[in-house]
Every structure is written in structure tokens, then in C-alpha cells.
ZABA-913089 format. One line per field, with one value per residue: x, y, z of N, C-alpha, C in turn; residue in three letters; residue number from 1. Coordinates in nm, 3 decimals. Atoms other than C-alpha are relative to their C-alpha. Layout:
N
n_px: X  ...
n_py: Y  ...
n_pz: Z  ...
ca_px: X  ...
ca_py: Y  ...
ca_pz: Z  ...
c_px: X  ...
c_py: Y  ...
c_pz: Z  ...
type: ala  ...
seq: NUM  ...
//
This chain:
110
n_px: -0.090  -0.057  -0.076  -0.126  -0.066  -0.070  0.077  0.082  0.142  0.091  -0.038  0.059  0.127  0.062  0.127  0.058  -0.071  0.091  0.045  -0.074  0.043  -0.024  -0.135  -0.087  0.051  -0.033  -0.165  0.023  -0.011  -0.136  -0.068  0.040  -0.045  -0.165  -0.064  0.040  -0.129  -0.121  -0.013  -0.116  -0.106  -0.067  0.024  0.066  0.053  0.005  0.055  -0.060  0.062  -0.053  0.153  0.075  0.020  0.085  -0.079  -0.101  0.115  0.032  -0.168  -0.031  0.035  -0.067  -0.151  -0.013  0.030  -0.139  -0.096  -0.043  -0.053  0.034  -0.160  -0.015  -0.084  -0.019  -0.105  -0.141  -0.003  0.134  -0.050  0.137  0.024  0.065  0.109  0.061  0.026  0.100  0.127  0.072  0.085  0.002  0.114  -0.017  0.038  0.095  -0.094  0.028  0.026  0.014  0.016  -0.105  0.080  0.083  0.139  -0.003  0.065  0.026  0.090  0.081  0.149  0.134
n_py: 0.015  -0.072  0.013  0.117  -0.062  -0.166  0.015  -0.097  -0.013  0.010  0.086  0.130  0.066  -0.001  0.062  0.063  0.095  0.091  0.021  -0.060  -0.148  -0.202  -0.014  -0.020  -0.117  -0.110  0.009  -0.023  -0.079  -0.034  0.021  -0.102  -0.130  0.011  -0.043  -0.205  -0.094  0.065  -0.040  -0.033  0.051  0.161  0.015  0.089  -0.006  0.124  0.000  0.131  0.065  -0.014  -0.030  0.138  0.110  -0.049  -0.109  0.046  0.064  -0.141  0.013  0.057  -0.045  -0.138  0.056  0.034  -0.068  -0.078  0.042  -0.003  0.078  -0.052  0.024  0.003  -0.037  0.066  -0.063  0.046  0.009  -0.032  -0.033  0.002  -0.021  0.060  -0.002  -0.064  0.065  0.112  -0.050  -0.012  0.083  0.113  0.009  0.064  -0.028  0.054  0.032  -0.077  0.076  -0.067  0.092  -0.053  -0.038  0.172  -0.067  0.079  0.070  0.061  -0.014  0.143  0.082  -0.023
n_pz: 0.112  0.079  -0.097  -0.021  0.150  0.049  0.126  0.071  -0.022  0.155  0.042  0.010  0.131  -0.086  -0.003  -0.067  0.017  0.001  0.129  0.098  0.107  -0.055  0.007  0.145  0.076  -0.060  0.071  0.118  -0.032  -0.006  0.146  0.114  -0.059  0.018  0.176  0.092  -0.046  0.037  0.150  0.080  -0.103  -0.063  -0.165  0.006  -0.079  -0.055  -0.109  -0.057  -0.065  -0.167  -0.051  -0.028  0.127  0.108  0.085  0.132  0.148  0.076  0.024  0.121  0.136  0.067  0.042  0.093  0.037  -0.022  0.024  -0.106  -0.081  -0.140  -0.100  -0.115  -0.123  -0.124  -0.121  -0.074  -0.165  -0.027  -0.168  -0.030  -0.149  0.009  -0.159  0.098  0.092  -0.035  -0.068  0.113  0.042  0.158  0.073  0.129  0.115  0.106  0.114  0.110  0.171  0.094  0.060  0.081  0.121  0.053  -0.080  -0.172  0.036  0.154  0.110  -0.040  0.073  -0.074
ca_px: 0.661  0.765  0.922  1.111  1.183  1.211  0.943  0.793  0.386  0.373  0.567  0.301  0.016  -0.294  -0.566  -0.799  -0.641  -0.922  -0.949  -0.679  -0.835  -0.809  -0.420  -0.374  -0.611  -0.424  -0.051  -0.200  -0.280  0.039  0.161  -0.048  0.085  0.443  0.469  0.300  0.602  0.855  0.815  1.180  1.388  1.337  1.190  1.042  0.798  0.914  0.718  0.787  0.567  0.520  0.190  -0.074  -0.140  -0.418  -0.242  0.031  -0.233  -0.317  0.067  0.076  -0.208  -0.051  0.292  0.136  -0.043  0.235  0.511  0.652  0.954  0.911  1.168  1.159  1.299  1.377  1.426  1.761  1.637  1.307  1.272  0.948  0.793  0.664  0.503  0.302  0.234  0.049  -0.149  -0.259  -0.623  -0.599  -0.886  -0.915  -0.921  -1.159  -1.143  -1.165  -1.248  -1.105  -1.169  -0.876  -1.027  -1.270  -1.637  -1.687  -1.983  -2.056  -2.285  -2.595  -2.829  -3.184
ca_py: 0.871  1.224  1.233  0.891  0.882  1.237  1.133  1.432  1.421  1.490  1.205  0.945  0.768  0.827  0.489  0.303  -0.006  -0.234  -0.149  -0.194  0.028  0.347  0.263  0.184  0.513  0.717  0.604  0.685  0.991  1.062  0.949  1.195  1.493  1.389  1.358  1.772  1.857  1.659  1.679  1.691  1.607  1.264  1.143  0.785  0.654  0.286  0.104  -0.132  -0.391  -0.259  -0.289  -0.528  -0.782  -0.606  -0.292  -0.450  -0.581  -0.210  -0.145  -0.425  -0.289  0.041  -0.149  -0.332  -0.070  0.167  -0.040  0.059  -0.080  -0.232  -0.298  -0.469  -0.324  -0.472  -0.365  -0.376  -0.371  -0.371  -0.227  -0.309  -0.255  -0.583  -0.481  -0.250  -0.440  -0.708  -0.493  -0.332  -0.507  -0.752  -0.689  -1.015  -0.902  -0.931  -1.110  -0.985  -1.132  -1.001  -1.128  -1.067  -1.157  -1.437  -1.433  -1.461  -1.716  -1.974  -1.924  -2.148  -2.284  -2.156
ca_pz: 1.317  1.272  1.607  1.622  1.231  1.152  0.862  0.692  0.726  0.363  0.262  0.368  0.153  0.347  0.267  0.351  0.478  0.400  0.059  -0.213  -0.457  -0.243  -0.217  -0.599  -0.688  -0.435  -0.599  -0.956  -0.850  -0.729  -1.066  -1.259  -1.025  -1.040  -1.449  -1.466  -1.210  -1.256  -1.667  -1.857  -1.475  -1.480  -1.176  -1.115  -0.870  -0.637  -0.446  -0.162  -0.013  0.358  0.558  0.539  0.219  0.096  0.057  -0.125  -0.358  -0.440  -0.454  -0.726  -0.929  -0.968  -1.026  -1.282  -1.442  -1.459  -1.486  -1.147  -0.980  -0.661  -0.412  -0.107  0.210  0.494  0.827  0.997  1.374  1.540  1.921  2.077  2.445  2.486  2.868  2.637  2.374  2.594  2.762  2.428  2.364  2.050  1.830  1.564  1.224  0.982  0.660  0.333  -0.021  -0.298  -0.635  -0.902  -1.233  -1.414  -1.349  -0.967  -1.063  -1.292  -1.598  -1.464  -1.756  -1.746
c_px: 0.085  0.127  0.150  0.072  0.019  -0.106  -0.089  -0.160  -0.034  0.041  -0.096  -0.139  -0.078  -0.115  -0.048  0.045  -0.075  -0.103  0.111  0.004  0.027  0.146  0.019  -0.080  0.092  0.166  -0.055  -0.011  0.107  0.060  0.007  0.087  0.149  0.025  -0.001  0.119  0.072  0.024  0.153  0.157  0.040  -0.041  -0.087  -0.066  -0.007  -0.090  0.052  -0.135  -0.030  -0.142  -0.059  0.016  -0.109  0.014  0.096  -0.064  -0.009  0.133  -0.003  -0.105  0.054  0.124  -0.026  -0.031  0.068  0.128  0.103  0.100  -0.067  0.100  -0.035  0.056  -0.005  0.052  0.103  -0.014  -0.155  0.027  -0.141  -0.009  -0.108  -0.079  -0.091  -0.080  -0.098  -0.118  -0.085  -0.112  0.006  -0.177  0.020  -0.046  -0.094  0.082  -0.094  0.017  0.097  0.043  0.084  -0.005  -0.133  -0.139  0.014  -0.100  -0.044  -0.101  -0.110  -0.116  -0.147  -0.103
c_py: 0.125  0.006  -0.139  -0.038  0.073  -0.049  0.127  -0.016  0.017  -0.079  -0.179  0.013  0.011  -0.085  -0.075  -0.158  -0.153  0.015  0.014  0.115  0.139  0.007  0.039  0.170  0.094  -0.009  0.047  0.117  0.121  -0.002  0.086  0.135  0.026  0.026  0.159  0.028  -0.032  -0.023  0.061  0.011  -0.113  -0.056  -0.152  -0.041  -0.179  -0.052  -0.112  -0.066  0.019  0.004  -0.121  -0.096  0.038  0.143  -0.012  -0.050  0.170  0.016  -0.078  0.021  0.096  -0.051  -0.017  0.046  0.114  -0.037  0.036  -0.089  -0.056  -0.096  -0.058  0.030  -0.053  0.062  -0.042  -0.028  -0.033  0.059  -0.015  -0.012  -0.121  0.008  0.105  -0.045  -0.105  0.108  0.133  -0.127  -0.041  -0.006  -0.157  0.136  -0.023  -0.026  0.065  -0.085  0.091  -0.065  0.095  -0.022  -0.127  0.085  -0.043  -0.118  -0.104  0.015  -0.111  0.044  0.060  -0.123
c_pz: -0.021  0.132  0.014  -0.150  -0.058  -0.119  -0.024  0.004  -0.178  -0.082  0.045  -0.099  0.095  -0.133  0.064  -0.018  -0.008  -0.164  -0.108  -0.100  0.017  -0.013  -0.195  -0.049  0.050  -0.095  -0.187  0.001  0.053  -0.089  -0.047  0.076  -0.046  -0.164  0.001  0.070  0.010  -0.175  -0.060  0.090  -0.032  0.126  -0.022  0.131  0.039  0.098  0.096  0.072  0.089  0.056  -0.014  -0.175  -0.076  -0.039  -0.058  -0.114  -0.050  -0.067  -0.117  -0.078  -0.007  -0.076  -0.169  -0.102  -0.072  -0.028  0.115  0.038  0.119  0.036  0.149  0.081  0.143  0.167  0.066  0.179  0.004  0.175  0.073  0.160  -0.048  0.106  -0.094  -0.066  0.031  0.090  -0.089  -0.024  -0.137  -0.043  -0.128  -0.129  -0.069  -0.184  -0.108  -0.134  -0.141  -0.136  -0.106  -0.151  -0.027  0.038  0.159  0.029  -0.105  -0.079  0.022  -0.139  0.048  -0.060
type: unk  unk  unk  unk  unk  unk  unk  unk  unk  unk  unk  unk  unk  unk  unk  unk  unk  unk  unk  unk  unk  unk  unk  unk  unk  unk  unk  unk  unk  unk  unk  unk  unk  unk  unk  unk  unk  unk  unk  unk  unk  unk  unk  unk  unk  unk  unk  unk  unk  unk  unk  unk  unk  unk  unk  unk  unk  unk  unk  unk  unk  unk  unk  unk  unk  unk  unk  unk  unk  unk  unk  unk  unk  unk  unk  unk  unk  unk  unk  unk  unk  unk  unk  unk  unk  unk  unk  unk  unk  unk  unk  unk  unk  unk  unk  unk  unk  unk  unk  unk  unk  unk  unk  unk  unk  unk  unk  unk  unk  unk
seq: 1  2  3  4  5  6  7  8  9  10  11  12  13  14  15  16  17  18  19  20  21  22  23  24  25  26  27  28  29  30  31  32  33  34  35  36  37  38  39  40  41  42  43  44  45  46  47  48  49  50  51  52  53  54  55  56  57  58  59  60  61  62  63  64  65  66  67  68  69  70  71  72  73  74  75  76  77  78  79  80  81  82  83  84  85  86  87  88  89  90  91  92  93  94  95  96  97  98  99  100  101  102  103  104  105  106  107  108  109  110
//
């Protein structure tokens, strides 16, 4: 990334991508830092959707928490080595639960 996008190293979110929570704690965190040094500039903090579906879930608790914009971005190209790409081994994924409010059980009668 820093090489082919020129992206800064201290401009990424480093979580765990198999747990929303670590994303939304890590962007709250960022929050709290930003108000002490950014205090009486002005500065706000967007997010965009990008990555898997359960780190956009984190992404939208902070959003909603916070009150956060968020912006989708889209890419304009893509460029991919598909002789590469196939001879990269395909791991399946694993799946993941995650329960967003209510009880996760019903109230059984004793």
C-alpha cells in the first residue's frame, strides 16, 4: 500500500477483522484523541464502508454512536494479476454470528 498508493502507515485502522467491536473501539478511540487535539479547529471524523461486512458493522456502531458521517467510495478502476490470483490458495471463510439486540433466547417457563 505505501508503495503503490503512497498511503502513509499511520493513516490506517489496524483490527481485528473478525471482530466488529475491535474496529468500532479502535474508531472511538480515535475519536477521543482527535477532540483533545483538534479542540477549537474543527475537525470531523468520516467513515466509509470498505472491507469486509463485519467491519462495516463496527464502522456503523461507531457511526451510530457518534453520529458520524459515512460516505461511500467507490473505486474508479481495479487492476488485478489474475495468473496470480489463481494460483493464490483459496482458503473458505468462516462464518460468524453476530447478534444485534433482543434476547438471543427465549424466556423458557420452569
Amino acid at each position: 500500500m505505501e508503495s503503490g498508493w503512497k498511503v502513509d502507515p499511520r493513516n490506517i485502522v489496524y483490527a481485528d477483522e473478525k471482530s466488529p467491536l475491535d474496529l468500532y473501539r479502535a474508531i472511538l478511540r480515535i475519536d477521543d484523541a482527535r477532540k483533545v487535539i483538534f479542540q477549537g479547529f474543527g475537525s470531523q471524523i468520516v467513515l466509509s464502508p470498505v472491507g469486509s461486512k463485519l467491519l462495516s458493522m463496527g464502522a456503523l456502531f461507531a457511526a451510530l454512536e457518534r453520529d458520524f458521517p459515512v460516505v461511500y467510495v467507490e473505486a474508479v478502476a481495479y487492476k488485478v494479476n489474475f495468473e496470480a490470483l489463481d494460483q493464490k490458495r483459496q482458503t473458505p471463510g468462516s462464518l460468524v454470528h453476530l447478534w444485534l439486540g433482543g434476547e438471543a433466547y427465549g424466556q423458557q417457563d420452569s
